[in-house]
LOKE-515309 format. One record per atom (N, C-alpha, C): x, y, z; residue in three letters. Coordinates in steps of 0.001 Angstrom, whole numbers, plus 500000, padded with zeros to 6 digits. Example, Ala and Ser with C-alpha at 12.3 -4.5 7.8 and 13.67 -1.06 7.14 Angstrom:
<papas>
513190494310507800Ala512300495500507800Ala513200496700507800Ala512850497750507080Ser513670498940507140Ser512900500030507870Ser
</papas>
This chain:
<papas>
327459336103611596Unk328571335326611024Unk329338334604612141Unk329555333656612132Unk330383332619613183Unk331900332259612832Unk332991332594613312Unk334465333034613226Unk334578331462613798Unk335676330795612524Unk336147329667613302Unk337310329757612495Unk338741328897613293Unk340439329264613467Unk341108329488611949Unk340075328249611251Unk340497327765609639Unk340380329459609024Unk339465329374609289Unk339224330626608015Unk339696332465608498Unk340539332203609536Unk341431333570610205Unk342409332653609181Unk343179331564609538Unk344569331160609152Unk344647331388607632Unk343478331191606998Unk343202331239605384Unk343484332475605066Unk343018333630606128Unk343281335021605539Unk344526335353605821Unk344865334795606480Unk346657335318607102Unk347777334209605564Unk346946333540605471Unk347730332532604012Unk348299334185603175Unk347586334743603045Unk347698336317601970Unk348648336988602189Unk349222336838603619Unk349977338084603437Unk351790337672603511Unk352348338148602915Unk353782337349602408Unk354421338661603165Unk356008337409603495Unk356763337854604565Unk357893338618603059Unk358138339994603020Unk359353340614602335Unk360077339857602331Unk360586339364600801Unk362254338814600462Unk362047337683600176Unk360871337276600752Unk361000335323601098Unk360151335053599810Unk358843335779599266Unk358197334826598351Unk357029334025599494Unk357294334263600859Unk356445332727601594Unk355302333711602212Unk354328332865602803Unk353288333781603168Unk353603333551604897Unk353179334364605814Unk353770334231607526Unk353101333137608012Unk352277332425607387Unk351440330803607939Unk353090330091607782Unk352814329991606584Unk354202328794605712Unk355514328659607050Unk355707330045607168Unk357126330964607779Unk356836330437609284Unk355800329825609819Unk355755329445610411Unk355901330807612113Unk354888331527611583Unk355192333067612177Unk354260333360612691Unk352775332682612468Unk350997332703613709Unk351599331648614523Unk351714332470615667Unk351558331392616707Unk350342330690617369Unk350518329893617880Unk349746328591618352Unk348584329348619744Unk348649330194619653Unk347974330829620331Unk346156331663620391Unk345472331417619008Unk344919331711618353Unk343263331718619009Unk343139332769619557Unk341602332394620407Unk340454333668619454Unk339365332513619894Unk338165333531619051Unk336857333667620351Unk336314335111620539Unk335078335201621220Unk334394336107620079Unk333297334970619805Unk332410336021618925Unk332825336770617365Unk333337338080617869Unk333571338627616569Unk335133339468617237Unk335407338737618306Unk337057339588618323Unk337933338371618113Unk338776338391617201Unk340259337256617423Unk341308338193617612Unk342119337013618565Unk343497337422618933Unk344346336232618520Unk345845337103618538Unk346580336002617944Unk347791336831618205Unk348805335850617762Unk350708336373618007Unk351275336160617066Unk352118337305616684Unk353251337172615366Unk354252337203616110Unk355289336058615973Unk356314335505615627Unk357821336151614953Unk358737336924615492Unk359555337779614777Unk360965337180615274Unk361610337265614156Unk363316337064615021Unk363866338103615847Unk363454339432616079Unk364308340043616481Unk363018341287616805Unk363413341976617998Unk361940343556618072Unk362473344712617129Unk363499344249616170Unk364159345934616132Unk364141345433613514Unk362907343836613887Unk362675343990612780Unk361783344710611805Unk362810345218610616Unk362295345776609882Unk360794346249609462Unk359777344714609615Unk359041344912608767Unk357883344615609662Unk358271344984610915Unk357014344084611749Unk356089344992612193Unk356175346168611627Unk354974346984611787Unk353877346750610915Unk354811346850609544Unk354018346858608453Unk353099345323608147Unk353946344324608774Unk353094342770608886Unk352404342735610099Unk352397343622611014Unk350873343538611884Unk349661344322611330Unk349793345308610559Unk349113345868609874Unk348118345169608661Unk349300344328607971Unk348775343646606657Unk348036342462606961Unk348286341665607992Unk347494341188609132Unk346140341241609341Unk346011342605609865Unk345158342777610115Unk343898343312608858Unk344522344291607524Unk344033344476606639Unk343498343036605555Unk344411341704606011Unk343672340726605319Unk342855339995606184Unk342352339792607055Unk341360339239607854Unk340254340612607645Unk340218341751607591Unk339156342364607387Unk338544342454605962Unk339483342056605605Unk339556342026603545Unk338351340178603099Unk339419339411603870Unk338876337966603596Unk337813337549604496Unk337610337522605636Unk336774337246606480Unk335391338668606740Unk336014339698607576Unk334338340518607515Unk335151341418607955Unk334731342796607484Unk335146344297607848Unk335290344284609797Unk333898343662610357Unk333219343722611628Unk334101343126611983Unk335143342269611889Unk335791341509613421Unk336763342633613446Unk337195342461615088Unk337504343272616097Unk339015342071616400Unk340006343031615734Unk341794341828615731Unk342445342716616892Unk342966341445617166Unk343859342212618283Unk345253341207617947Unk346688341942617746Unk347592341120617297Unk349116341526618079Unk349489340514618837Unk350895340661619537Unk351941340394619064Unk352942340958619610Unk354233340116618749Unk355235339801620071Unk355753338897618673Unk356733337947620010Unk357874338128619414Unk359283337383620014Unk360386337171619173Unk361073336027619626Unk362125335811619371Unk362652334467619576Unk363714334597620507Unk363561333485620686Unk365190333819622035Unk366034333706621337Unk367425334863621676Unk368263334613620828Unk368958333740621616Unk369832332939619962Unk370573331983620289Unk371928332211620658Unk372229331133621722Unk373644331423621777Unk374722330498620987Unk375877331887620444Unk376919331313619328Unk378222331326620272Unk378820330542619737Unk380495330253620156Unk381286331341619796Unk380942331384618687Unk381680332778618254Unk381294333720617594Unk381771334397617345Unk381341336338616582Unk380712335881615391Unk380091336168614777Unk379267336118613246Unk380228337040612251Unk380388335901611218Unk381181336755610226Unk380239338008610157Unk381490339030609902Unk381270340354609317Unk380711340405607469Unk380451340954606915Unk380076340861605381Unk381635341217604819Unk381420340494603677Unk382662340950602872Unk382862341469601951Unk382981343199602300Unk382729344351601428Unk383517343929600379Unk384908343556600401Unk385787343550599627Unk385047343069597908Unk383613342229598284Unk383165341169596907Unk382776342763596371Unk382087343534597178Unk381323344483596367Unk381972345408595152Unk383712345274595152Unk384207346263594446Unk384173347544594779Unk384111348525594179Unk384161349983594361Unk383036350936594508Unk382763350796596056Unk381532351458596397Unk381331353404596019Unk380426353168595113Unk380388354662594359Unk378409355825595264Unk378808356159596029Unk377850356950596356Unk377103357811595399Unk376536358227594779Unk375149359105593770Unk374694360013594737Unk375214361366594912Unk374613362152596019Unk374153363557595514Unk373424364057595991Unk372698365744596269Unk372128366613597370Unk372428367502596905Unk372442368345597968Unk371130368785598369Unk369958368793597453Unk368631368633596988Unk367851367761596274Unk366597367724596106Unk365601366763595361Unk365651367619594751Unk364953366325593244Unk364625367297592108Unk365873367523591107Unk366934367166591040Unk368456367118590376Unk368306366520589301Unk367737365000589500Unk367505364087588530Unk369113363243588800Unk369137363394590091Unk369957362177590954Unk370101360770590789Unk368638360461591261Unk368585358823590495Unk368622358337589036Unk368390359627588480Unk368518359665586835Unk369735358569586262Unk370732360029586956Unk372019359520586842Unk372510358419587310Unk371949358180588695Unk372805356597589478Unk372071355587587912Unk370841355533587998Unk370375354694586512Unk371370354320585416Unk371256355388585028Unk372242355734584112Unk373738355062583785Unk374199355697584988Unk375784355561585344Unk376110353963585606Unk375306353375586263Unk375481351919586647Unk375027351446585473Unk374243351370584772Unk373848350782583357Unk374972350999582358Unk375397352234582353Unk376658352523581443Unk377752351889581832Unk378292352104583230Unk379435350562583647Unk378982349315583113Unk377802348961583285Unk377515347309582554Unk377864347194581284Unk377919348515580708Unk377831348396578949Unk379143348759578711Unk380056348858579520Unk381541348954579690Unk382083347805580039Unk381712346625580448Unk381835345443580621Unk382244344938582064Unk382023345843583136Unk381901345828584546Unk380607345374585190Unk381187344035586166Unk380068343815586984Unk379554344901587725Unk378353345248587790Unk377551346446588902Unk376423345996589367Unk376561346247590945Unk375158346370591349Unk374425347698591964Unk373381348133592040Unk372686348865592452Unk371851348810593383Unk371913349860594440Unk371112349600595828Unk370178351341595585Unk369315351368595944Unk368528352069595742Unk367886352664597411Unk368614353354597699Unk369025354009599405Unk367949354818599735Unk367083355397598939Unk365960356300599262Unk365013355534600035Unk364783354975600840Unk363587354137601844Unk362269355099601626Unk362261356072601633Unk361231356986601596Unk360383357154600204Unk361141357490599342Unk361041357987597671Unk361427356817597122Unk361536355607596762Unk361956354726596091Unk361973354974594596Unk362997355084593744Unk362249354790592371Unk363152354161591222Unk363515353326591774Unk364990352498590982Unk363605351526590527Unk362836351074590822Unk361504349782590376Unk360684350379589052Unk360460351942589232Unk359938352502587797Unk361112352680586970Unk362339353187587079Unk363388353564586259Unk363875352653585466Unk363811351058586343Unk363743349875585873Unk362995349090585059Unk361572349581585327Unk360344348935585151Unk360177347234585588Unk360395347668586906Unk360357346363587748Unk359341346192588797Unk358317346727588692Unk357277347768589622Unk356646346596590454Unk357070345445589508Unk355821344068590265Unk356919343318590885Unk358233343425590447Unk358926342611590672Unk359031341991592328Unk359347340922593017Unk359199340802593687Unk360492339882594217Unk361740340418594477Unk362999339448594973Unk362375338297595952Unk362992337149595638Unk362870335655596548Unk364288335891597096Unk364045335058598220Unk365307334685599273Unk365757333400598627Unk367256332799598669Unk368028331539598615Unk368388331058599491Unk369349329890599987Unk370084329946600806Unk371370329721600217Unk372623330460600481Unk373495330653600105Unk374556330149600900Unk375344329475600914Unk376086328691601726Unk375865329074603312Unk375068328278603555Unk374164328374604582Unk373640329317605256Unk373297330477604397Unk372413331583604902Unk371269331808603665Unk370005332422604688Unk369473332843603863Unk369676334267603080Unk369850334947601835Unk369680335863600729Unk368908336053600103Unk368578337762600045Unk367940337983598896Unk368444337957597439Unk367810337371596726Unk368319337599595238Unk368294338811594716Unk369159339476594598Unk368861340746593304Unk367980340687592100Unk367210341999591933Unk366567341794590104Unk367752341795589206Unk367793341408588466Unk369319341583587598Unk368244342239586093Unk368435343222585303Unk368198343836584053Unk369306344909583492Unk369561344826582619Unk370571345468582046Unk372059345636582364Unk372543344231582469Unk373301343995582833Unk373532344684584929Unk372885344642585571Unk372407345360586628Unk372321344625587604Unk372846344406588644Unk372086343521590261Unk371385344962591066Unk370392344566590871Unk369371345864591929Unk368826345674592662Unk368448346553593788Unk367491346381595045Unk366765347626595671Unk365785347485595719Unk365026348751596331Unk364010348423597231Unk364046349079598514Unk362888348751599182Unk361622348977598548Unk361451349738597696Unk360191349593596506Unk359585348234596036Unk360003347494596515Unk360011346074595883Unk359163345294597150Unk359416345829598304Unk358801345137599126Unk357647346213599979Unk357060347291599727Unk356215347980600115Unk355218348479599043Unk354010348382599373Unk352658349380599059Unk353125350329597871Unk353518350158597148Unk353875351668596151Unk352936352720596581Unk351806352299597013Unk350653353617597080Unk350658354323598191Unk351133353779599180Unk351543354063600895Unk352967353949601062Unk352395355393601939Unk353923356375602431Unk354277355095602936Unk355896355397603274Unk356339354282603969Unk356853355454605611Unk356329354879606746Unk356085355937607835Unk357334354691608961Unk358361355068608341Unk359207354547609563Unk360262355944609901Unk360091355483610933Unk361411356229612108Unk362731355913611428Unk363511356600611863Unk365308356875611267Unk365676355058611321Unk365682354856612743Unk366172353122613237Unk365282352473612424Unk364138352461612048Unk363993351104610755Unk364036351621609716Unk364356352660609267Unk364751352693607776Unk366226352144607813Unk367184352804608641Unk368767352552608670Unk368821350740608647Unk367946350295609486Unk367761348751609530Unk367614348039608398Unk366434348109607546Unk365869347821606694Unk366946348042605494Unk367723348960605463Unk368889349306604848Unk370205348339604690Unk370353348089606071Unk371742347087606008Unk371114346156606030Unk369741345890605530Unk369540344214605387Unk369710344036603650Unk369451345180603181Unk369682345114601634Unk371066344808601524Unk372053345679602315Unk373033345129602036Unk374058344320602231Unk373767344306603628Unk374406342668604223Unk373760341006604281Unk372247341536603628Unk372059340688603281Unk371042339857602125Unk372039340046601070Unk371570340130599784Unk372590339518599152Unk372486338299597913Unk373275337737596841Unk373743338745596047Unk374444339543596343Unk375260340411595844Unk376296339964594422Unk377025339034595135Unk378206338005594377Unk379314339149594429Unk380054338744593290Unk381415339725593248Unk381162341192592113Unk381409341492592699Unk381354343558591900Unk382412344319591327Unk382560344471590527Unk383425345470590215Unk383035347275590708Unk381580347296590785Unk380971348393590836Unk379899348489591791Unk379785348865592932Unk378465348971593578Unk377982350468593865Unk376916350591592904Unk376412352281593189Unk375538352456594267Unk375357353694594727Unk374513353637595675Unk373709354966595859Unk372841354947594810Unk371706355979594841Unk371089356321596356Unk371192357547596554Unk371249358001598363Unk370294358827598305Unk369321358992599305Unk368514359939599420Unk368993361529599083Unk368436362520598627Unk368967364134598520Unk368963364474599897Unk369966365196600287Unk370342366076601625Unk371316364964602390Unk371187365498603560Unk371707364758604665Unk371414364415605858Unk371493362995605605Unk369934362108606430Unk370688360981607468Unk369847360685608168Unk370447359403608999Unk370832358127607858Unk370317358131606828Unk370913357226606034Unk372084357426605516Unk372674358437604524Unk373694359487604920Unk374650358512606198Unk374626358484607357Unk375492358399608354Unk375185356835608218Unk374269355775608230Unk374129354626607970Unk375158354027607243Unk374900354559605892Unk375678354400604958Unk377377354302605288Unk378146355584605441Unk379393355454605777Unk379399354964607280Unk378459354116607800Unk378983353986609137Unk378772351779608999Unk378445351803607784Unk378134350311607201Unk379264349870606236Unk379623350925604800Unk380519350444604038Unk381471351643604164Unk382743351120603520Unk384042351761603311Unk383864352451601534Unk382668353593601819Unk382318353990600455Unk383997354630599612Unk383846354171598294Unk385129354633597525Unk385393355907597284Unk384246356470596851Unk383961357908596683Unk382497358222596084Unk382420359792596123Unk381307359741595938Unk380786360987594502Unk379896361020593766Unk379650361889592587Unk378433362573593226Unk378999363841592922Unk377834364782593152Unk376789365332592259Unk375825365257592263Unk375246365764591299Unk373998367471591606Unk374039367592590662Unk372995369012590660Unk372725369728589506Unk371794370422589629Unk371464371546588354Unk372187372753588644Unk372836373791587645Unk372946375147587756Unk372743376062588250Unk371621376187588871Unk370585376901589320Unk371454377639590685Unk371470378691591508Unk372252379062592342Unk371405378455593507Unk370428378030593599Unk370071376960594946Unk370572375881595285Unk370442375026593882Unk370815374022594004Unk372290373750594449Unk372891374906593951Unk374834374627594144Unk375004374790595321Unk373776375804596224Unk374313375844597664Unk373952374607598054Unk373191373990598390Unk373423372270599025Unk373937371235598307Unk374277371541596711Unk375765370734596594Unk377210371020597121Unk377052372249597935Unk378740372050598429Unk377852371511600255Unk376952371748600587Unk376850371096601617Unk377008369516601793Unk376926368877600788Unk376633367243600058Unk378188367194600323Unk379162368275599486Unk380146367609599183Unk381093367936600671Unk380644368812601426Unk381518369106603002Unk380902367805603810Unk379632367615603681Unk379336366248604161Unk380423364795604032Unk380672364947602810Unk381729363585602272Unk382992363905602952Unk383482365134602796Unk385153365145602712Unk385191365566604094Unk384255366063605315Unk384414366003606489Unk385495365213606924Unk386379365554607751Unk387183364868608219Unk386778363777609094Unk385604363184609676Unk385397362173610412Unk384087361237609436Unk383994361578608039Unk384226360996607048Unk384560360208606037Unk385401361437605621Unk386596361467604848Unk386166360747603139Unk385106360468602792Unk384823359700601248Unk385482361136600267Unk386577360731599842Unk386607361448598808Unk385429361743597523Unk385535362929596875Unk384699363458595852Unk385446363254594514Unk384719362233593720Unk385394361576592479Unk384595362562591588Unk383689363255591697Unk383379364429590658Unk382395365194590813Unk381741366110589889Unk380670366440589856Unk379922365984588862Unk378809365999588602Unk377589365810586899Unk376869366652587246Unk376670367569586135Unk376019369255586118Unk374557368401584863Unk373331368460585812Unk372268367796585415Unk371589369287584424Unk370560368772583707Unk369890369638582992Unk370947370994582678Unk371707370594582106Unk372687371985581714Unk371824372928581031Unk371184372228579885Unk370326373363578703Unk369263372736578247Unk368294373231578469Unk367433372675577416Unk367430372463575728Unk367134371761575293Unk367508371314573695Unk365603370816573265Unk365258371251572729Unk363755370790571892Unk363868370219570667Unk363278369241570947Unk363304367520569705Unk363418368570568362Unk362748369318568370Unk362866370113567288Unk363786371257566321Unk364564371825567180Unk365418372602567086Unk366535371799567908Unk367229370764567665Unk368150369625568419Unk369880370741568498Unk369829371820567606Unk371070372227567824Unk371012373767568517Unk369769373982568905Unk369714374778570353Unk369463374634571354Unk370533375694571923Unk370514375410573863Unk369849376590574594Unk368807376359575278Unk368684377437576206Unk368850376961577561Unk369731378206578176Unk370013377694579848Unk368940378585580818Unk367921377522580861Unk367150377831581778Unk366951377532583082Unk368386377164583728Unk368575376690585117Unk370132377562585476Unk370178378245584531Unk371522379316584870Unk372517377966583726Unk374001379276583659Unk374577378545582681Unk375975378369582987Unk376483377118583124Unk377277376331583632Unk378105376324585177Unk377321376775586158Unk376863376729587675Unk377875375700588171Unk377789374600587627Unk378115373383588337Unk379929373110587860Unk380189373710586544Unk381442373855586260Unk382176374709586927Unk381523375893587433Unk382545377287587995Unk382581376690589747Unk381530375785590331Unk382143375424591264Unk383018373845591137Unk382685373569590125Unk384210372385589977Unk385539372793590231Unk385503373988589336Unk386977374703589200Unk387045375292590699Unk385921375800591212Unk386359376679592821Unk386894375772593711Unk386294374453593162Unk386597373547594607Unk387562372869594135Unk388200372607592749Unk389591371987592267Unk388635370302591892Unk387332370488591932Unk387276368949591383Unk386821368796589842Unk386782367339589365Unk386289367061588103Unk384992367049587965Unk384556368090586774Unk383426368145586255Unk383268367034584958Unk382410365681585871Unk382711364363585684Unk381403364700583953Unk380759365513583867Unk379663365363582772Unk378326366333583141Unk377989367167581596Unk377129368053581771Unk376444367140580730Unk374702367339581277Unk373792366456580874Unk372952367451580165Unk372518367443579065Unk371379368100578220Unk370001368031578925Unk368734368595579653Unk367442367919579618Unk366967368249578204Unk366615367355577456Unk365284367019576884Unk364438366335577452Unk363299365983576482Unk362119365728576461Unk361905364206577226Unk363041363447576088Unk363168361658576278Unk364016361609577239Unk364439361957577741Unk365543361710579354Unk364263361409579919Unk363433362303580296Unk362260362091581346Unk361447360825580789Unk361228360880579371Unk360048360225578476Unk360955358354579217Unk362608358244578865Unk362889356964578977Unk363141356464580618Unk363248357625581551Unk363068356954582994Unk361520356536583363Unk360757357247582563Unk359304356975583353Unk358965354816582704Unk359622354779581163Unk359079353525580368Unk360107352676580929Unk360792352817581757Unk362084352165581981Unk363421351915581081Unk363131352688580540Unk364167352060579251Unk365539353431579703Unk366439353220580207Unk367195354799580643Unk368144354974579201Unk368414356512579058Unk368644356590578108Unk370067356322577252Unk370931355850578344Unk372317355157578146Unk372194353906577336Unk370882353337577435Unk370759352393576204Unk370638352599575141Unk370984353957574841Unk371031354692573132Unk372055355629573139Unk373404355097573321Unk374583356120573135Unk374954356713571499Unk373711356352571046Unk373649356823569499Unk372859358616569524Unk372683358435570619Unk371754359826570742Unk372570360788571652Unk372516362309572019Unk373336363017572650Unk373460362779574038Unk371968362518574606Unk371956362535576163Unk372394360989576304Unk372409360128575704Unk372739358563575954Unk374348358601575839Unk374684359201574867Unk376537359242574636Unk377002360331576000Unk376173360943576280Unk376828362151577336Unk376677360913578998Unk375713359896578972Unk376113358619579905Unk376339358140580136Unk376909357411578712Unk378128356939578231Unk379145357094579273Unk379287358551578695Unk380753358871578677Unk380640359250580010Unk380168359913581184Unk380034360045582366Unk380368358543582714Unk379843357552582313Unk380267355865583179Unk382201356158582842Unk382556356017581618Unk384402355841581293Unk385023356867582171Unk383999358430582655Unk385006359028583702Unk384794359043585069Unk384148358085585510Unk383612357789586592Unk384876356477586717Unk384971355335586216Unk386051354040586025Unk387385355334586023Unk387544356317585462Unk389061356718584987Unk389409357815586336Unk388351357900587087Unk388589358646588175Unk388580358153589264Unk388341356933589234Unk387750355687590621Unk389580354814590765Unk389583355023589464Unk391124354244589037Unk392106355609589950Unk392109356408589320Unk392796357622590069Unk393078358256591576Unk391515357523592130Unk391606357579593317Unk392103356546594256Unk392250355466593638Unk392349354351594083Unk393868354048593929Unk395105354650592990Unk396399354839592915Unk397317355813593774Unk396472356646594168Unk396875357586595482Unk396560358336596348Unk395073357593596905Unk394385357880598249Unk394343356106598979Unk394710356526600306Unk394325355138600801Unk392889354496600836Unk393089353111601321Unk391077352913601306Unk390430353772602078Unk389154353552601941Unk387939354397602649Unk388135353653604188Unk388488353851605059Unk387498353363606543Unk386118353738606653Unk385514352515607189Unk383669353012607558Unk384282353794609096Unk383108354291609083Unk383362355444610211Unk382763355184611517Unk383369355115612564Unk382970354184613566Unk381871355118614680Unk381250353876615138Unk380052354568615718Unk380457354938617424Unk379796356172617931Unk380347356222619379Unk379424356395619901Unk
</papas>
């Protein structure tokens, strides 16, 4: 087989730069450098910056479409470059948290809670309360705001927005969302180090068509992670809802979740708890409860710790059945577990209001 420049550049046409919609030819991102002996090519990718996000994963994809389009047998060899940075006159605006409204953290002390359940949920139920919300989907690792959604293909384009470029949010159910799910392999781990996940992170949120918010949730990985410290070290979070099951495991790393927040070098106040899977209930017998995760766990440490037990959630069957079809189940407040999400969104607003009448703002927490 005889390798000539056209038909490397044709296979590199395939592989699209995250956010943009464009493929790295278009983006103007193969450099001019492009030599062939035989059956090895070399070539240079083009990056704004070494500490970007995605430039592992686009030397990789790179290389997986030239072996895909052209022949298993060539032998790639691929460098990267970056750009000189430019010099500015002055400081680069800062982002302006203030559009986002009332940054609401979704936290646990463990996986397995049905955490993102709730951020789903809870932000869908503010929309249906008549509050702008958006949703950021903080798990880099576990993504799953794209199935909960059923947005799995979806694929955000960039704008330019008074003279920057943005990502657009998916907007569904009354919703602005974002998940790095959107721009990775669903089928492949995503294998980054702490510094490009935390990266990849504040690009969702500093730089993304957000617009103005009344509500910005922020579904967070379980435990306490360098994102965790990202997070309050990026926004002036409002407060934060804890969530967990009954179970006496689970409550021990929900008070670790919640000493995490109220740490004094911190400081996010705790706007409540939501006590997940309280009882089981069977489609069939709808007016029995069995507590098979222990029985009401998450209330006796509300009261120990003096906070609001913001909502105890039933598991059934269709909680699970409507996150997997996307449909979450707050879009049926005609039913028990949809009215119980409901009503978790009105005391989530009536406690955000509360905190916000006599605690000062949040400070982000400065880095040393």
């Amino acid at each position: 087989m005889t390798l000539y420049p056209q038909l490397i550049i044709d296979a590199l046409k395939t592989v699209r730069y995250p956010g943009t919609g464009k493929n790295i030819v278009e983006m103007g991102m193969v450099e001019d450098d492009l030599r062939i002996s035989g059956m090895h090519v070399s070539f240079s990718l083009l990056f704004d910056k070494p500490t970007n996000p995605f430039l592992k994963s686009l030397v990789k994809a790179s290389e997986a479409a030239i072996h895909a389009y052209v022949s298993k047998e060539v032998e790639v060899e691929i460098k990267t470059k970056t750009k000189a940075p430019e010099v500015q006159s002055t400081q680069p605006s800062a982002p302006n948290f203030d559009r986002l409204g009332n940054i609401i953290a979704v936290s646990s002390g463990k996986g397995g809670v049905g955490k993102s359940t709730v951020a789903a949920n809870l932000a869908i139920g503010l929309a249906r309360l008549g509050h702008r919300v958006g949703l950021l989907d903080c798990d880099i690792f576990g993504p799953s705001m794209p199935k909960m959604f059923q947005e799995e293909t979806a694929r955000p384009y960039s704008e330019e927005i008074d003279g920057k470029a943005l990502i657009v949010p998916i907007e569904k159910y009354g919703v602005k969302m974002l998940s790095i799910g959107f721009f990775v392999d669903p089928d492949t781990p995503t294998l980054w180090r702490g510094g490009m996940a935390s990266n990849a992170l504040k690009q969702l949120i500093g730089e993304a068509a957000w617009g103005d918010l009344d509500y910005f949730i922020l579904d967070t990985p379980p435990g306490t992670s360098d994102i965790h410290l990202t997070l309050v070290q990026t926004l002036p979070i409002t407060g934060a809802v804890i969530v967990s099951t009954p179970q006496q495991v689970a409550l021990a790393d929900a008070r670790k979740g919640i000493n995490m927040y109220t740490n004094e070098k911190v400081n996010v106040p705790i706007l409540g708890l939501v006590e997940n899977m309280s009882w089981f209930t069977p489609a069939e017998l709808p007016e029995n409860r069995y507590y098979i995760f222990g029985r009401e766990g998450v209330k006796a440490l509300a009261e120990e710790m003096n906070l609001p037990l913001l909502a105890q959630i039933p598991l059934v069957q269709s909680v699970c059945e409507s996150g997997d079809s996307g449909e979450p189940a707050v879009l049926h407040p005609e039913t028990p577990t949809g009215n119980a999400f409901l009503q978790l969104a009105a005391r989530v607003v009536t406690q955000t209001d509360k905190r916000n009448a006599e605690i000062e703002a949040t400070h982000i927490v400065e880095t040393h």
